[in-house]
C-alpha positions as CSV (number, residue, x, y, z in Angstrom):
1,X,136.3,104.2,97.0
2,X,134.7,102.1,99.3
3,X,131.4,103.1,100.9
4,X,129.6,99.4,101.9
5,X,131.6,97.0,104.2
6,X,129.5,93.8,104.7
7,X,130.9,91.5,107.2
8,X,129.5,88.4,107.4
9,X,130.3,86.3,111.0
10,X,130.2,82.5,109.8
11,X,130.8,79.3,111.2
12,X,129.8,76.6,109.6
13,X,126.7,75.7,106.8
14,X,128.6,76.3,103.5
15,X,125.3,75.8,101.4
16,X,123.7,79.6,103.4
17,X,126.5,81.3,103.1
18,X,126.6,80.5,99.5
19,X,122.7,82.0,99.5
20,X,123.7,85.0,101.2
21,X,127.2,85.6,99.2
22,X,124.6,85.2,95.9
23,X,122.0,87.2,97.2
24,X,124.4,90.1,98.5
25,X,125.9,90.3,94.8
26,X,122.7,90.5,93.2
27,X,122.2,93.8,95.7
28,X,125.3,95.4,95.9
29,X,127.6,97.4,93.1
30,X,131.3,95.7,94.4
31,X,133.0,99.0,92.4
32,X,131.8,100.9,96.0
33,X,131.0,97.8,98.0
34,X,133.4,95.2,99.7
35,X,132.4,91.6,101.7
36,X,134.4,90.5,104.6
37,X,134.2,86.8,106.3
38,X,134.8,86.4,109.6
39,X,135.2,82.7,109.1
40,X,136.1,81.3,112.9
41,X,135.7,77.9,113.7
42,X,137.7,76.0,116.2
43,X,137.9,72.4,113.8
44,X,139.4,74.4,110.8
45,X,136.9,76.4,108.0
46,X,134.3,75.1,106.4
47,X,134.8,77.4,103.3
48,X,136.5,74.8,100.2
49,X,139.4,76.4,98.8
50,X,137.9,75.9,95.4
51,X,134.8,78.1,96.7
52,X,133.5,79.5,93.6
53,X,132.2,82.8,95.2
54,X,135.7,83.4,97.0
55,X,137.2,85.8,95.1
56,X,134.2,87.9,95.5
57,X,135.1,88.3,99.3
58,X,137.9,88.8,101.7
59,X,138.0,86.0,104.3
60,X,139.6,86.5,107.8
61,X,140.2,83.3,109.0
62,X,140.1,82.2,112.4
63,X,140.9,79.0,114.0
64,X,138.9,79.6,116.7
65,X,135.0,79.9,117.8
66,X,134.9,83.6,118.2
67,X,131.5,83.9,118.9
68,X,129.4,87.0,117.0
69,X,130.4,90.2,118.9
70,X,134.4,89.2,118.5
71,X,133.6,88.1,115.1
72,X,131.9,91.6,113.7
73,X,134.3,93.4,115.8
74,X,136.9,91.3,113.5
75,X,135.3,92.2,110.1
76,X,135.0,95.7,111.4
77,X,139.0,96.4,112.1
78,X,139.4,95.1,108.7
79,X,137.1,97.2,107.0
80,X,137.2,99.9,104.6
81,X,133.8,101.7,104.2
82,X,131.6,104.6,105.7
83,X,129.4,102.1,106.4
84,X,129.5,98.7,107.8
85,X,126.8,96.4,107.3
86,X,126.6,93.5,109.6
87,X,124.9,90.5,107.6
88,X,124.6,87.1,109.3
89,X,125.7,84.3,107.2
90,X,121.9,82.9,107.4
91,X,120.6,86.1,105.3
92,X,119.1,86.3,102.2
93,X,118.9,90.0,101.5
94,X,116.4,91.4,98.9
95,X,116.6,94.7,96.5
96,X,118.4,97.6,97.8
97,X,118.5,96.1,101.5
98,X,121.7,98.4,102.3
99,X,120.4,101.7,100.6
100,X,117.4,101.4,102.5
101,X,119.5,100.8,105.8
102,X,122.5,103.3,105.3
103,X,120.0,106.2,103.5
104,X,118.2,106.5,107.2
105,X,121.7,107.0,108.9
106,X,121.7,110.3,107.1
107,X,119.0,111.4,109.4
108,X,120.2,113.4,112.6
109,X,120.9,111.7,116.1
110,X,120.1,108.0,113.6
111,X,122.6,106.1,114.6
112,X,121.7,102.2,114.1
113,X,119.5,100.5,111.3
114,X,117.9,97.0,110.6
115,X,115.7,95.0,108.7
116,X,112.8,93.6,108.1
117,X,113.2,89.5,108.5
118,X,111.1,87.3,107.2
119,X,110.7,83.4,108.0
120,X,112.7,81.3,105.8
121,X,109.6,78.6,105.5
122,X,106.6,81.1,106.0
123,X,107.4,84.4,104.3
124,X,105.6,86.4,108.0
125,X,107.5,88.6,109.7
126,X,110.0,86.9,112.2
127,X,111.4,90.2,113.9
128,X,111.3,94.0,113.4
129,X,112.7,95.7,115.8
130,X,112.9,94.5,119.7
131,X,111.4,95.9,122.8
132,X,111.1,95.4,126.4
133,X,108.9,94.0,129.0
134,X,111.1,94.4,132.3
135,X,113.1,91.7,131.4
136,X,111.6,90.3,128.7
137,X,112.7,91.5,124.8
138,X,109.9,91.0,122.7
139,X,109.8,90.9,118.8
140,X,106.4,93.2,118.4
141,X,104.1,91.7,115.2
142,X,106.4,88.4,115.1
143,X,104.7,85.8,113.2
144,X,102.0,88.2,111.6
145,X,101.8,88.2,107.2
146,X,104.3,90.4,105.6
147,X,101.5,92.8,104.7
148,X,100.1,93.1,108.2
149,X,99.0,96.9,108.4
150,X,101.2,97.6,111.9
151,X,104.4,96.8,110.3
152,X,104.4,98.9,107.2
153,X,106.2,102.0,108.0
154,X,109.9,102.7,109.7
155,X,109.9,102.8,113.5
156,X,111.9,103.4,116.6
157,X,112.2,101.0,119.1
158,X,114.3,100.5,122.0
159,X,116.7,98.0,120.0
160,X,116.7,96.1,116.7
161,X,118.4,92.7,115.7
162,X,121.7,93.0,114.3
163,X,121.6,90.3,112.1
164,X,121.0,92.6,109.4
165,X,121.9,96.0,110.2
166,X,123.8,99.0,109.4
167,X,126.1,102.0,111.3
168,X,128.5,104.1,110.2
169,X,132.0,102.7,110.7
170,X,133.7,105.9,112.2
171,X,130.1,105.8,114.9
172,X,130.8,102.1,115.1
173,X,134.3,102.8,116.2
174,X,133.5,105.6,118.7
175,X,130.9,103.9,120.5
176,X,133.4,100.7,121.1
177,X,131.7,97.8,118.9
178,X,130.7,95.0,120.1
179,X,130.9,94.2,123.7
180,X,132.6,91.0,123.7
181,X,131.3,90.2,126.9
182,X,128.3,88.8,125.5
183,X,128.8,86.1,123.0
184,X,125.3,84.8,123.4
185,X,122.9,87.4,121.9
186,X,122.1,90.7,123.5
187,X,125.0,92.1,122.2
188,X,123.0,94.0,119.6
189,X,120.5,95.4,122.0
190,X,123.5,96.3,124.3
191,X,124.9,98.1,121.1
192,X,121.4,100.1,120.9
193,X,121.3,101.1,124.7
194,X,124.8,102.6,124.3
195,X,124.0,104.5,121.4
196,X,120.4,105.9,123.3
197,X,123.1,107.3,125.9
198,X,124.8,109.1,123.4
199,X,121.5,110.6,122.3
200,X,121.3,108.0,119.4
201,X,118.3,106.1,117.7
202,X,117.6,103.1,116.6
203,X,115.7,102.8,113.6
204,X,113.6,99.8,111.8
205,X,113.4,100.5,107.9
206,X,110.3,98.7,106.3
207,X,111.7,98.7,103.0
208,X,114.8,96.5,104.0
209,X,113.2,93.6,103.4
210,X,115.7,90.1,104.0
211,X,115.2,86.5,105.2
212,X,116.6,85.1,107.8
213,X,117.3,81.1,108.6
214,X,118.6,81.9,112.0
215,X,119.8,78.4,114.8
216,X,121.7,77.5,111.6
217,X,125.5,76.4,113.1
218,X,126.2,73.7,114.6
219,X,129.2,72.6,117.1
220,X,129.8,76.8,117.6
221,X,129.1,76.4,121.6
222,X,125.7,78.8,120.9
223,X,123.5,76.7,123.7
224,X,120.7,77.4,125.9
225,X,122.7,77.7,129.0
226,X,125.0,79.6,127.5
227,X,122.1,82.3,126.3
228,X,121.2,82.3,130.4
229,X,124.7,83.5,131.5
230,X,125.1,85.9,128.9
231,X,121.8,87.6,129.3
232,X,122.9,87.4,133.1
233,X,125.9,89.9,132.5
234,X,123.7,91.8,130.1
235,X,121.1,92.7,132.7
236,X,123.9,93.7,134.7
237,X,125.1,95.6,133.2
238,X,121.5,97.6,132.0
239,X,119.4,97.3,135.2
240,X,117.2,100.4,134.6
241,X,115.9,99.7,131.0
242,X,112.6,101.4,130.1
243,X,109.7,99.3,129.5
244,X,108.1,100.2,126.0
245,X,106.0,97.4,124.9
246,X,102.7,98.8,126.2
247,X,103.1,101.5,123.4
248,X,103.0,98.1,120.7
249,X,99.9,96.3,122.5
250,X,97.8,99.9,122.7
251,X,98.2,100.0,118.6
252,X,97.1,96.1,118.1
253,X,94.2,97.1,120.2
254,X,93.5,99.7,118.3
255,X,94.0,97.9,115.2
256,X,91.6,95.0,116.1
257,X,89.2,97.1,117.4
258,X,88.8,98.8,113.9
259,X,88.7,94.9,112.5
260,X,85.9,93.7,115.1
261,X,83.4,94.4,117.5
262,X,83.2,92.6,120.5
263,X,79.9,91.2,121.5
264,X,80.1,90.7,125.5
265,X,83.1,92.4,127.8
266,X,83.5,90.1,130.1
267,X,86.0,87.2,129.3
268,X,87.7,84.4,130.9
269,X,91.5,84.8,131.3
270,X,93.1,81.5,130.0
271,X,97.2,82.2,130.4
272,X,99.2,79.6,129.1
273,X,101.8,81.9,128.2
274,X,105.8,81.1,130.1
275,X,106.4,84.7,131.2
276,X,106.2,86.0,134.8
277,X,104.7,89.2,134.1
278,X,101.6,88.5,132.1
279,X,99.8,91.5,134.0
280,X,101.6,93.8,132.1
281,X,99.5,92.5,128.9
282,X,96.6,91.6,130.3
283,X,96.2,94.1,132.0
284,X,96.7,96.7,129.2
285,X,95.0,94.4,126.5
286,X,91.8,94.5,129.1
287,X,92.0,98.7,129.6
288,X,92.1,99.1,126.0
289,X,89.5,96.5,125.0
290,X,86.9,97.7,127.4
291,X,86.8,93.7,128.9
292,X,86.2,92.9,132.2
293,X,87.7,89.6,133.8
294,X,85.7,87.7,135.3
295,X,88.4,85.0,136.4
296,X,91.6,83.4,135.8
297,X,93.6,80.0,134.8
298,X,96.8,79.5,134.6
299,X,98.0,76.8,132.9
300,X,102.2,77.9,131.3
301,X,102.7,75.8,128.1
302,X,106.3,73.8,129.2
303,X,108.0,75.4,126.6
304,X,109.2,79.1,126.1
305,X,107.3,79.9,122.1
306,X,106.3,76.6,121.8
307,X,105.1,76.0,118.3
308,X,101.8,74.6,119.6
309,X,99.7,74.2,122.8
310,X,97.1,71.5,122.3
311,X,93.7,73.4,124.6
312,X,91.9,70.2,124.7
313,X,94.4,68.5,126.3
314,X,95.4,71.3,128.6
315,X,92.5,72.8,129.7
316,X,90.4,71.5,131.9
317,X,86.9,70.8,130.5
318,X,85.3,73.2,132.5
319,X,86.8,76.2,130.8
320,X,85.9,74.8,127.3
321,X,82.5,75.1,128.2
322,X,82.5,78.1,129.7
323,X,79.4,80.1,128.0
324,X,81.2,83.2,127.8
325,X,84.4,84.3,125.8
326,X,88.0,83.2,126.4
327,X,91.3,85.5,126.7
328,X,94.2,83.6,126.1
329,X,97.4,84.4,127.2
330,X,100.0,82.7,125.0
331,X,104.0,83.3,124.3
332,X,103.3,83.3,120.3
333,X,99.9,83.4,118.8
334,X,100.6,80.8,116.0
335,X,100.9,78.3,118.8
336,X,97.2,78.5,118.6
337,X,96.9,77.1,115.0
338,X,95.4,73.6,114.8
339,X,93.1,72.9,117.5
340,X,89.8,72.1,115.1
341,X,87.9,70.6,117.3
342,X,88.2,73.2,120.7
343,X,87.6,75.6,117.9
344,X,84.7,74.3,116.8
345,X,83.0,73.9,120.8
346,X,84.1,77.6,120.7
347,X,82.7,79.1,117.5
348,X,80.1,80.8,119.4
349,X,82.6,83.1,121.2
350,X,84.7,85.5,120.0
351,X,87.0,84.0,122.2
352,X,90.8,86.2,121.7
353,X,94.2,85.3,121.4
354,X,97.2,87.7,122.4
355,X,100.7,87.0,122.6
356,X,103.9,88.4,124.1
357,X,105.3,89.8,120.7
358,X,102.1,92.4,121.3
359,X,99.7,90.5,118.9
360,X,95.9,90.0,118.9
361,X,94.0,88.1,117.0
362,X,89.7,86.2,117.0
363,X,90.7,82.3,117.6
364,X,89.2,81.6,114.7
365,X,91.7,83.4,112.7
366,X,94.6,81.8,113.6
């Protein structure tokens, strides 16, 4: 009897597929467990007939870019178990990943669970769960050491990345997959919202731990302008979606403030961050801090995450010799790293760093 169906969308990069086939049959018993390929690609497969891991999988082959929702949606009218576990052909699952996942589906009115990813290169957290900012999705924690204290324990957020995930087929099939509508991203927190209307959560299990490569196809059609229309039909279609990340930035505020004390409340806003509702942080981060602003510069960084903003070349010098702390307003906190020598003209400060994913963090931390 079959209880695990693992369908694994892929496109193209043979060599982490191969990762995630080896990993997945470390994990999994195949006596209760089966693996499904959605192999679509429009210049023929990728996968060599003398694949040495193909008899360990069924492969549904598609000469055709199907894009991810049609592709699970695929794997899912071929499957065969109470569960279906979605696994991105970029995954490198650890332990029991789908016990963990498919054991919290047994809780009532639990209808959707995912990982924990982890950074291919880094080993931090790259995204558990997803929440909203008006029209902004956020990753809360993202980039924060897999031990940070905040992502420890399950949670419930609005959605969670499908990339690895788990539902029960029959719910799966009820609730209509995959909206096929939107083949670039969104489709997963779509899936969530649809389930919240059915009285449905969405669940985060910190003991499914996986990696996960991700921007790892090439020629599939998955481009930036693409993402733009696709999020356009998604908003859309959900144009009254709650906005829950102020419930993430109250408990980094109150997890720093048990880490430091701040020595003067009135700060400097610095935002470089892309977003056009930075109020919605800063002004929550400022509430909760107890900080009063005594001004503002905004200065957006010309890239959306960028991986680094370089202050002294930035900022104007005025604001690095401000003799009172900074607040900076950034889209990832990492993009902070570096920066030795603005650091060092600031080491009197406890200058502070927050980011859109909900983090804070001392500069002189990061």
């Amino acid at each position: 009897m079959i209880k695990y169906s693992i369908i694994i969308p892929f496109h193209s990069n043979l060599n982490l597929l191969t990762l995630c086939v080896d990993s997945l049959l470390k994990a999994i018993d195949l006596s209760e467990s089966e693996i499904l390929i959605a192999d679509n690609n429009a210049n023929g497969s990728q996968i060599s007939p003398d694949w040495s891991l193909k008899k360990c999988c069924k492969i549904i082959t598609r000469v055709s870019n199907l894009m991810y929702p049609k592709a699970i949606n695929l794997g899912a009218e071929h499957a065969r178990g109470e569960f279906l576990i979605f696994c991105d052909a970029d995954i490198c699952v650890t332990g029991r990943f789908h016990e963990a996942l498919t054991q919290k589906l047994a809780i009532d009115r639990i209808g959707y669970a995912s990982a924990k990813f982890l950074n291919f290169n880094t080993g931090n957290l790259l995204e558990f769960g997803i929440t909203s900012s008006y029209y902004n999705f956020p990753h809360p924690y993202a980039g924060r050491p897999q031990d940070f204290a905040l992502i420890q324990k399950d949670h419930t957020p609005l959605a969670a990345c499908a990339a690895c995930s788990a539902i029960r087929r029959d719910l799966f099939i009820d609730i209509g997959g995959f909206d096929e509508k939107l083949v670039h991203s969104y489709s997963d927190i779509d899936l969530c919202l649809r389930l919240q209307a059915h009285q449905y959560k969405t669940i985060c299990v910190a003991d499914a731990i996986v990696y996960h490569r991700g921007d790892s196809t090439c020629g599939s059609g998955m481009g930036a302008g693409l993402k733009e229309d696709t999020k356009g039909i998604f908003m859309a279609k959900h144009g009254d979606i709650p906005i829950q990340i102020g419930a993430y930035i109250d408990a980094a505020c109150e997890y720093f403030l048990c880490q430091y004390r701040l020595t003067s409340q009135d700060y400097f806003v610095l935002d470089c961050s892309t977003i056009a509702n930075s109020e919605i942080y800063l002004d929550t981060v400022a509430a909760n801090l107890g900080i009063h602003e005594t001004g503002r510069y905004r200065c957006p960084a010309p890239l959306r995450d960028a991986d680094t903003i370089n202050f002294l070349d930035t900022v104007p010098y005025q604001i690095r010799n401000y003799r009172i702390p900074l607040l900076y307003f950034v889209d990832s906190f990492l993009s902070a790293r570096g920066n030795s020598l603005w650091k060092h003209c600031r080491k009197d400060f406890n200058d502070i760093v927050i980011d859109r994913q909900a983090n804070i963090e001392l500069l002189q931390n990061i």
